[in-house]
N, C-alpha and C positions, 0 to 999 in steps of 0.2 A: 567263559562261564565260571571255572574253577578260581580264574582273579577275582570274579566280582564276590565269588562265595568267600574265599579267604579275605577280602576286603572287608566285605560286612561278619564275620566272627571277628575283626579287630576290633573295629568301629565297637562293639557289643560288648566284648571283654575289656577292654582296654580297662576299664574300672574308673569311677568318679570318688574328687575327691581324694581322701586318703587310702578308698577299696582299690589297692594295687593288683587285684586277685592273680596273687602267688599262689601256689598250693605245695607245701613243703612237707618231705617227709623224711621219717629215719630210716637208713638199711642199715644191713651189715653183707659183706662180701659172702657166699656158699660156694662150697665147693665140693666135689665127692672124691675128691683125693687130698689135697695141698689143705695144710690144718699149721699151716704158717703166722706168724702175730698178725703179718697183713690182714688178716678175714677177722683179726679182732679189733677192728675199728669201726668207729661209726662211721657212715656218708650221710649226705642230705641231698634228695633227691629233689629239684624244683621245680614244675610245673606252670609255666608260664600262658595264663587261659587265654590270651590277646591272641596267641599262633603256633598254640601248641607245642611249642618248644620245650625243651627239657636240658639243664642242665647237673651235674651230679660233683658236689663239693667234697673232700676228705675232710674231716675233722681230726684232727690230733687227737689222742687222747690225753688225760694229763699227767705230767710227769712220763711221758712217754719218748720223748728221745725223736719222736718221730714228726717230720712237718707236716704241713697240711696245706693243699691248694685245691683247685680246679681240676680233675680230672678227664671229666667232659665238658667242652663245653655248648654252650647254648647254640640249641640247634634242635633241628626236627631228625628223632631217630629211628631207623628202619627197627621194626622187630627181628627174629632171627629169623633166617632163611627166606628173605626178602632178597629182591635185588632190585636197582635202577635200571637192569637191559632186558624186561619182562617187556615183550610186546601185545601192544592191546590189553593191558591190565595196568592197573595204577600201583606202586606199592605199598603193603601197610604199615602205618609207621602210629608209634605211641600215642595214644593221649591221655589226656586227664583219665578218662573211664576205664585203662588199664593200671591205676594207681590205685591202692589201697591198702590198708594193716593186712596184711596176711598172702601178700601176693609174690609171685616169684616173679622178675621181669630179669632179660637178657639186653644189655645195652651194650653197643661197643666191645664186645665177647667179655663185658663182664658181667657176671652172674651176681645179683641182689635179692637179698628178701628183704621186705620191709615189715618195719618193726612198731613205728608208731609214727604219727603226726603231730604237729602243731594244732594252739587252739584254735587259730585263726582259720585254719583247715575244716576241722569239726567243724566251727561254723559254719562256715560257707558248706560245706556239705548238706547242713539240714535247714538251710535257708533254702536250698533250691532243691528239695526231694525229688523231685518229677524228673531230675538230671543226674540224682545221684541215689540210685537205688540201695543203695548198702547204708545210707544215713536216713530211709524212707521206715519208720518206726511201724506206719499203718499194714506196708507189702513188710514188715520181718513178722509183723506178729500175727498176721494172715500165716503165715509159714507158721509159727506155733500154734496156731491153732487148728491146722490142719493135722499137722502131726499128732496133737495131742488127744484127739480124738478119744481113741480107746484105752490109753492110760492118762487120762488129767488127776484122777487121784491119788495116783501113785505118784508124780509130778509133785503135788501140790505137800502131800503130806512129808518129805522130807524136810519140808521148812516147818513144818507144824513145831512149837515148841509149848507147851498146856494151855493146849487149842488155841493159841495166837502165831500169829505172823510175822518174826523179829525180822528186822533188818538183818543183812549176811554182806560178809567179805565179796567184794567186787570176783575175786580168785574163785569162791565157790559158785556164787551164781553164773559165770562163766561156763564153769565147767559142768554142772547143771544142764545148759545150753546147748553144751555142746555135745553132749549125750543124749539130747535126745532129736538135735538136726544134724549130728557126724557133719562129715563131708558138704552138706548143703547151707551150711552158713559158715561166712567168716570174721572173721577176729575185728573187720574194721563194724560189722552189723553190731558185733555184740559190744562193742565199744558206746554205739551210739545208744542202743540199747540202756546199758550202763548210765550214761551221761541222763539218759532222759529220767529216769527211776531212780538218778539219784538221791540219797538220805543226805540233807545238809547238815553238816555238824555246824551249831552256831558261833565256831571257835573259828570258823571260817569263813563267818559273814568277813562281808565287804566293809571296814568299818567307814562309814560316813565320814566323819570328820577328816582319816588322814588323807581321804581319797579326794574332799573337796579341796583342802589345804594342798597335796600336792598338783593336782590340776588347774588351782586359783595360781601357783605359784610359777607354772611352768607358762599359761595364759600371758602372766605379768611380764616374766623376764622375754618373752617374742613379742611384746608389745602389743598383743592383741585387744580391741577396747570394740571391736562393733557387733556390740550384744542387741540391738536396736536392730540394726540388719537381720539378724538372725532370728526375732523374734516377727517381724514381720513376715518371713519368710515360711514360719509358724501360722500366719494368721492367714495364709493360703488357706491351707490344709482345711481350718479350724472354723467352718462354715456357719456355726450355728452360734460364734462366740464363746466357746464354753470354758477356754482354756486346756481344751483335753485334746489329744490326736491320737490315732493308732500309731501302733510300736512301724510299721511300715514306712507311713508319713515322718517318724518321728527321725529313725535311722537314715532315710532320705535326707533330711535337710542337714543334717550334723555330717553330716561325711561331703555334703555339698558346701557346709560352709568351710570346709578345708582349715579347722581349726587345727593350727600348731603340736597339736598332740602326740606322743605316739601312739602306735597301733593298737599295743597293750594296754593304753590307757582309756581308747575309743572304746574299747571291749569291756573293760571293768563299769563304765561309764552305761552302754549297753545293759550288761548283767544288775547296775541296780537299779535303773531306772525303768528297763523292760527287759526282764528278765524272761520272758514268755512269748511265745507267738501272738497270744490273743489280750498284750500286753495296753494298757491304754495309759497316755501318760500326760502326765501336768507339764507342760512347756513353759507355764508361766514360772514355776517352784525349779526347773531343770535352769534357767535362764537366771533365777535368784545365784543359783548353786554357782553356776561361772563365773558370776561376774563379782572380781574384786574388787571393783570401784565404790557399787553400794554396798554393796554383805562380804567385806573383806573375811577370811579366815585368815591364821597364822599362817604367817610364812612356813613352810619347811625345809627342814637341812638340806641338800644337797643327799640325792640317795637313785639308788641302779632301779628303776623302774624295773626291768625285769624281776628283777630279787621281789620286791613288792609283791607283784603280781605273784608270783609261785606260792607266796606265802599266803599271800589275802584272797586269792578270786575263788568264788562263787561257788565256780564248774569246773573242778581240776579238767585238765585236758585227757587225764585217764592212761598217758601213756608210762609204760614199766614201772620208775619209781615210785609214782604216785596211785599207783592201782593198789597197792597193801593199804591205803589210807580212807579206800572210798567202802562206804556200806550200801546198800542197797534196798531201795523199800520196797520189799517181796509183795506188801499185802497192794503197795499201789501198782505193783506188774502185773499180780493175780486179776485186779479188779478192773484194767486196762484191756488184760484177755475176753475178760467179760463172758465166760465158760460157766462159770457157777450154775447158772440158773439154768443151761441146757443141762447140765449133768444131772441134776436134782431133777431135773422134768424125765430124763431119762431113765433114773433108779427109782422113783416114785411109784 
């Protein structure tokens, strides 16, 4: 019974496409004695959702002297104080759902706290809420608004600036957060938190152009030419002829047609065409965009995608560096709360 179960979580994770669902994260070594350079390096902890496996990579730092390999590797890891010679009990060992910003986990008697994720992580976290409660927006702010019950004015008014509601530093609204749920929420809620209420500065649109240009470019050079496949594939979905499909349908097919891309680029590509859950999007204008046979754009130089990305996408990932850079639209989190109108019914 336990083969057939771990059989079918492969079959299910395995991922289509280019959704290889990894789930990757940042640690750093803890310790409550040894304050040695070791515990100043980053790891990457990865999460393999096919069979739960875990592996943990060292990063160098740079200009650091020091290498960087494999540590652990890929394998299924007992938690601490587990054994394999427990009779009549199974023992319990990591998964994805003990992974998150803020959490302390014991692997192979090394001690980890994790510090931030990847985008692609984010993601996937608030694509499947129902499995990942800490990226579930509707059960955090249920939590706030339990809590806030008999102070929401007090709450509310330290954003107040001549009676409007400015946008705040990611760092303040944080800690805002965290005084008034302590202990019962963590760093990866309020991260997604973050992400969602996002304030976009339009200095960090996506710019169209270079985004078409380098994905016509990189299309061109793997030779890829069957946009006709891929639009029929489109006209599944696309019941009533309209040219429109939801962001669901739409994500489906594009990660089914195992387009040459990378990951980062699948994402950017994502974030401008549906950007939203309840996104609905033009296939016929998405299908213009790729193909450089009809609607050629300029080639472009030769350039690090990743670089790209950090600089151009949408929805920073939010993690350490990037968190002094994000604002936060307080009046669209106030109004998400949706508290206004009991408190005024209440003071009335």
């Amino acid at each position: 019974m336990i083969a057939v179960q771990i059989m079918r979580q492969f079959l299910q994770e395995s991922g289509q496409g280019l959704d290889c669902r990894i789930l990757r994260f940042n640690a750093r070594r803890v310790s409550d004695q040894d304050d040695s350079k070791e515990f100043e390096f980053e790891y990457v902890i990865s999460c393999y959702m096919a069979d739960n496996t875990i592996s943990v990579y060292k990063s160098s730092g740079q200009n650091s002297g020091c290498g960087s390999g494999m540590i652990i590797g890929k394998r299924k890891l007992l938690k601490p104080n587990q054994s394999m010679r427990t009779i009549n009990t199974y023992p319990e060992y990591y998964t994805y759902e003990d992974l998150y910003v803020g959490a302390q986990v014991e692997m192979d008697r090394f001690k980890f706290k994790i510090i931030g994720c990847d985008e692609y992580t984010l993601k996937f976290m608030e694509n499947f809420p129902h499995r990942f409660p800490k990226a579930n927006i509707g059960l955090i702010l249920d939590k706030l608004r339990l809590r806030l019950q008999d102070n929401y004015k007090i709450f509310v008014s330290q954003y107040m600036k001549q009676a409007r509601l400015d946008p705040v530093p990611y760092a303040e609204f944080s800690s805002a957060i965290h005084k008034v749920l302590g202990e019962d929420i963590k760093e990866q809620e309020v991260l997604h938190l973050g992400r969602r209420f996002q304030k976009v500065d339009p200095q960090f649109e996506i710019n169209q152009e270079e985004l078409r240009s380098l994905v016509q470019t990189n299309l061109r050079r793997k030779l890829f030419f069957e946009f006709s496949k891929l639009e029929e594939n489109y006209h599944k979905y696309d019941v009533d002829k309209s040219g429109m499909v939801k962001k669901k349908e739409f994500m489906y097919v594009l990660k089914g047609a195992r387009l040459p891309l990378s990951r980062d680029l699948v994402c950017a590509l994502e974030q401008s065409f549906a950007p939203h859950e309840e996104s609905i999007v033009n296939y016929t204008e998405f299908i213009k965009f790729l193909n450089y046979k009809k609607y050629p754009a300029p080639e472009c130089p030769p350039m690090n995608t990743m670089m790209y990305m950090q600089g151009n996408t949408r929805r920073s990932d939010l993690t350490r560096s990037k968190l002094s850079n994000i604002q936060v639209d307080v009046a669209e989190f106030i109004k998400a709360l949706g508290m206004e109108e009991q408190f005024i019914r209440e003071n009335s």
